[in-house]
N, C-alpha and C positions, 0 to 999 in steps of 0.2 A: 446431300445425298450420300446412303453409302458406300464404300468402295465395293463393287461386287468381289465375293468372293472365288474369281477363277484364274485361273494362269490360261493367258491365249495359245500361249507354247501348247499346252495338252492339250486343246480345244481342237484345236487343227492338226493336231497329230491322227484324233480318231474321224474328223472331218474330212479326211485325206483317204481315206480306209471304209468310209460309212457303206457305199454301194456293197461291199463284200460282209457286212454283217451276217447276213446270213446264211453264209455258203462253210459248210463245217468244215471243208478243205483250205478257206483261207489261213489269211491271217489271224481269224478270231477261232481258230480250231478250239485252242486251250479252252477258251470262253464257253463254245460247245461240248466240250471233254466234262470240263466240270461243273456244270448247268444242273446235270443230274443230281449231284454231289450236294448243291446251296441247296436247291430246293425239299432234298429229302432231309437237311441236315433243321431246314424249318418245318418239315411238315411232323418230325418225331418230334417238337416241343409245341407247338399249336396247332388247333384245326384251324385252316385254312380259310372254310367255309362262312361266307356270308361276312366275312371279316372285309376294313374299311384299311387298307393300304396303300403306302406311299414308297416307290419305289425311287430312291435319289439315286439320281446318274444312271439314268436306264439305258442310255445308249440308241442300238437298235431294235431291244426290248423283248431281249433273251428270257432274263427274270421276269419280266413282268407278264408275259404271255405263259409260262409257267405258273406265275403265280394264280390266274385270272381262269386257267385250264382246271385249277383246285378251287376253283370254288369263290374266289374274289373279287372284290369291287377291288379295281386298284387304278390310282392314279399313277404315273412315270411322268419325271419331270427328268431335264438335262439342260445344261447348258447350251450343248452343239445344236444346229440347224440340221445337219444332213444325219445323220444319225436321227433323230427324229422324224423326218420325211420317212426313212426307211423303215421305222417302227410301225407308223400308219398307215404305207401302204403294205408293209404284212400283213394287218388285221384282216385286207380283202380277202386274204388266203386262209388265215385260222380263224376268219369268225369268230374272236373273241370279242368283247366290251372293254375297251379301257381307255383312257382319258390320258392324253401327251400333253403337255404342256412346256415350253420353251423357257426355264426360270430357274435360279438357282433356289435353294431350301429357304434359303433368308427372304429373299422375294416371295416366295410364297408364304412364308412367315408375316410379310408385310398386311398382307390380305388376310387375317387373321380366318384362318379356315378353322372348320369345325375339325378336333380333337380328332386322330387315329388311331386304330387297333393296333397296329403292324406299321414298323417302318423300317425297309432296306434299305442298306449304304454297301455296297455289295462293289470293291477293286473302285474306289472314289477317294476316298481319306488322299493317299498316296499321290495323288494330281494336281491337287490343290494349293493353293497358299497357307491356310489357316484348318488345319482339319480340326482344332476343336472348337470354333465357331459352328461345324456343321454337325457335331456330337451337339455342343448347346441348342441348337434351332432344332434337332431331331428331338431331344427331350423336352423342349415345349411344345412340340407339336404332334407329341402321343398323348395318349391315355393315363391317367395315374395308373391304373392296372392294365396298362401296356406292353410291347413286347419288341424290341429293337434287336436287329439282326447286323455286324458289320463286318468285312474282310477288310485284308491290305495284305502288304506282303511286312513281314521281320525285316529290321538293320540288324543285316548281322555278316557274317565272312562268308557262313552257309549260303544265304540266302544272296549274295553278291555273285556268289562261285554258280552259285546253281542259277537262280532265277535271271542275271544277268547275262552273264559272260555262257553260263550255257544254253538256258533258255534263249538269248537273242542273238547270241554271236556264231555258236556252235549247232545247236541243234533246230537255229531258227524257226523257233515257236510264236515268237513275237517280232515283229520288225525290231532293226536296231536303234537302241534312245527313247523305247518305250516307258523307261522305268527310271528315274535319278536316283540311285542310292543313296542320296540324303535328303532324303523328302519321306525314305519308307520309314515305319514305324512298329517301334517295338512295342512286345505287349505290357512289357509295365508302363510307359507313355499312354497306349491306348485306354488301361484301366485308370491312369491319371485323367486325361482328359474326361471320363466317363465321371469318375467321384469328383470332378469340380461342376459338372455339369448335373450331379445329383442321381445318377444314374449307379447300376453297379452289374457287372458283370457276373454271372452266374456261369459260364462255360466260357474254356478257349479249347479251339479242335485245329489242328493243322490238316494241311493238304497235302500229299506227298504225289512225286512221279516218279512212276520207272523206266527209266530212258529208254530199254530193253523192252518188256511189256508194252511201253507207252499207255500203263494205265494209272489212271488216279484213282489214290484211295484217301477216306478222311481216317485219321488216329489223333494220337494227342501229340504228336511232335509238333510244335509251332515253329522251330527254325527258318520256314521259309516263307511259304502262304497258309494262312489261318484266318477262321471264320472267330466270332465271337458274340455271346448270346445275353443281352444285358436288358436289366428291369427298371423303370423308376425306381429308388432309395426312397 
């Protein structure tokens, strides 16, 4: 049997926090801050519509009830339990159609499903034991002429100063120990893993915040959080 690919540490970091998924005043504010941001930064490179998606590490299914609001069939898979509970009983409130499932990408990879349009890895890589295990099982399990969407956050002094020590110590955006700086991942790593796994990235876009403003905007500085936009090779 294989090892599954999760760290229980992070499991139960967001299983401790599930119940508040949804409240934009929590702790998942950032999450609500910049929901707007992934999803418009996917709907200017594809339509949406009628398209067959796999949302990995949905959570409490932020993206995925976004995604599903545009026009898609989408499935959200995640590791956690409660996080999950709380995706499903949202749906009674937004009415949308989408399909949860309790399973990490390789698990579902096991069940050899039929091929997707679209596949999210959306603040996941970073959690994990093996993030290019879940680059490889994401590019088996699109389309040849498919369309992979992923974030993490940069290693880097930037992204330490700011995303850590400010984001969770200083301006408590995220609980403390949300994040292990050596687990996060640079983008020349990320586009490694992507060309071993056959893949190649077409776009990197960062995230920036103004601690002042308190707003997010996407540009191209990736020092910190960064989306990235990659095709089968």
């Amino acid at each position: 049997m294989t090892e599954r690919n999760i760290d229980l540490q992070e499991i139960n970091k967001f299983e401790d926090l599930a119940r508040k998924w949804w409240d934009p005043d929590s702790e998942f504010k950032p999450l609500h801050d910049i929901n707007p941001l992934r999803i418009n930064y996917i709907r200017d490179r594809i339509d949406l519509s009628s398209k067959r998606i796999l949302d990995v590490g949905c959570g409490g299914g932020l993206l995925s009830e976004a995604l599903a609001a545009a026009g898609a069939e989408v499935l959200g898979i995640d590791a956690g339990e409660k996080p999950l509970q709380v995706a499903k009983l949202h749906l009674h409130e937004s009415q949308l159609e989408i399909e949860y499932r309790q399973l990490t990408i390789e698990e579902l990879a096991d069940s050899n499903p039929e091929p997707f349009d679209v596949i999210t890895c959306l603040e996941v890589l970073e959690h994990v034991p093996s993030p290019g295990s879940i680059i490889k099982t994401c590019r088996q399990l699109v389309k040849d002429d498919g369309h992979l969407f992923f974030s993490t956050i940069n290693r880097s002094l930037k992204s330490y100063l700011f995303a850590i020590i400010g984001g969770e110590y200083i301006l408590n955006l995220l609980p403390r120990g949300t994040h292990d700086y050596h687990k996060l991942i640079t983008p020349s790593e990320l586009a490694l893993h992507c060309r071993r796994a056959k893949l190649e990235i077409t776009d990197f876009s960062g995230i920036t915040y103004n601690p002042i403003t308190q707003i997010y905007k996407l540009g191209k500085n990736v020092d910190v959080n960064y989306l990235a936009y990659a095709r089968p090779s």
